[in-house]
N, C-alpha and C positions, 0 to 999 in steps of 0.2 A: 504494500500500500504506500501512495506516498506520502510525503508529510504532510496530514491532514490532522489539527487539531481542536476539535471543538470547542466553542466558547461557554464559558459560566461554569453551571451545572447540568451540561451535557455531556452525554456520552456516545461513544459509536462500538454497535454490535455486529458481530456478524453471528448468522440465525445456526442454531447445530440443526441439522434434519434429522425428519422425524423418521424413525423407522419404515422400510417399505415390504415389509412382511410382519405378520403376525407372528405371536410365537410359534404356532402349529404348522409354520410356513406359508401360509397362504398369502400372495404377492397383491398388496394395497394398489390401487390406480393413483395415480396424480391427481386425477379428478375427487377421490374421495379423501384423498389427507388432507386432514388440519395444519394451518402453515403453525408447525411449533412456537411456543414459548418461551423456547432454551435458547442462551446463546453464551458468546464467548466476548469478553468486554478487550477489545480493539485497543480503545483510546479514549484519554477522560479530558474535560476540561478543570479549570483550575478551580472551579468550585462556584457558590452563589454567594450573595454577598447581604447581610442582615441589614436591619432600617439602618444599624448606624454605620453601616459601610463596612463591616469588620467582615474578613473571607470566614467563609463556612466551609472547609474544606471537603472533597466525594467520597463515600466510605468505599465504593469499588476502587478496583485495581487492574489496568491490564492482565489480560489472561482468567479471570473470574467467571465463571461460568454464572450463570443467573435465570432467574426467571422474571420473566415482564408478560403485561397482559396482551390481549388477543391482538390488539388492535394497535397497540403503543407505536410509539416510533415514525420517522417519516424516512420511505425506503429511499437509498439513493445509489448509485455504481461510481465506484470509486478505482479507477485503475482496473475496470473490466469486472471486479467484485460486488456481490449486490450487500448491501451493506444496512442497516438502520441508525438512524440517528434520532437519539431518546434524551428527555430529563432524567434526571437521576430519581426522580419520583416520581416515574414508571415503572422503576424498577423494583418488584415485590421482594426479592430477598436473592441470596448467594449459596448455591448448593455445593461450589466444590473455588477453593480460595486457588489464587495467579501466584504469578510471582513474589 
């Protein structure tokens, strides 16, 4: 990717894919997956900033895996990659810690 860093408290995901079989093997269509909720946190910005101007630093971290809602995010291609870019309070929580 290249140097692309977002501003405030924003962050940039890219999506993990969703399984395309079942456990029993049976091969999902494109048409019937859900676009996942997992992803892997890219790149952060330097944080938001309270009434009195003082930085709020982002609790994520590159390489963080997480969950965010269905709909979060606004998709964009970055260097040929599809990519999302969210507030950080979008972000419901952190399932496995980055760097």
């Amino acid at each position: 990717m290249k140097k692309f860093r977002p501003l405030h408290d924003r962050v940039v995901v890219k999506r993990i894919d969703a399984d395309t079989k079942t456990k029993s093997g049976i091969i999902i269509p494109d048409s019937a997956q859900e676009k996942p909720s997992e992803g892997e946190v890219i790149a952060v910005g330097t944080g938001g900033r309270d009434e009195a101007g003082k930085l709020i630093p982002i609790d994520v971290k590159v390489g963080d895996r997480i969950l965010f809602g269905k709909w979060s995010g606004t998709e964009v291609k970055i260097d040929g990659e599809e990519l999302l870019i969210m507030k950080e309070s979008d972000i419901m929580g952190i399932i496995g810690k980055g760097k």
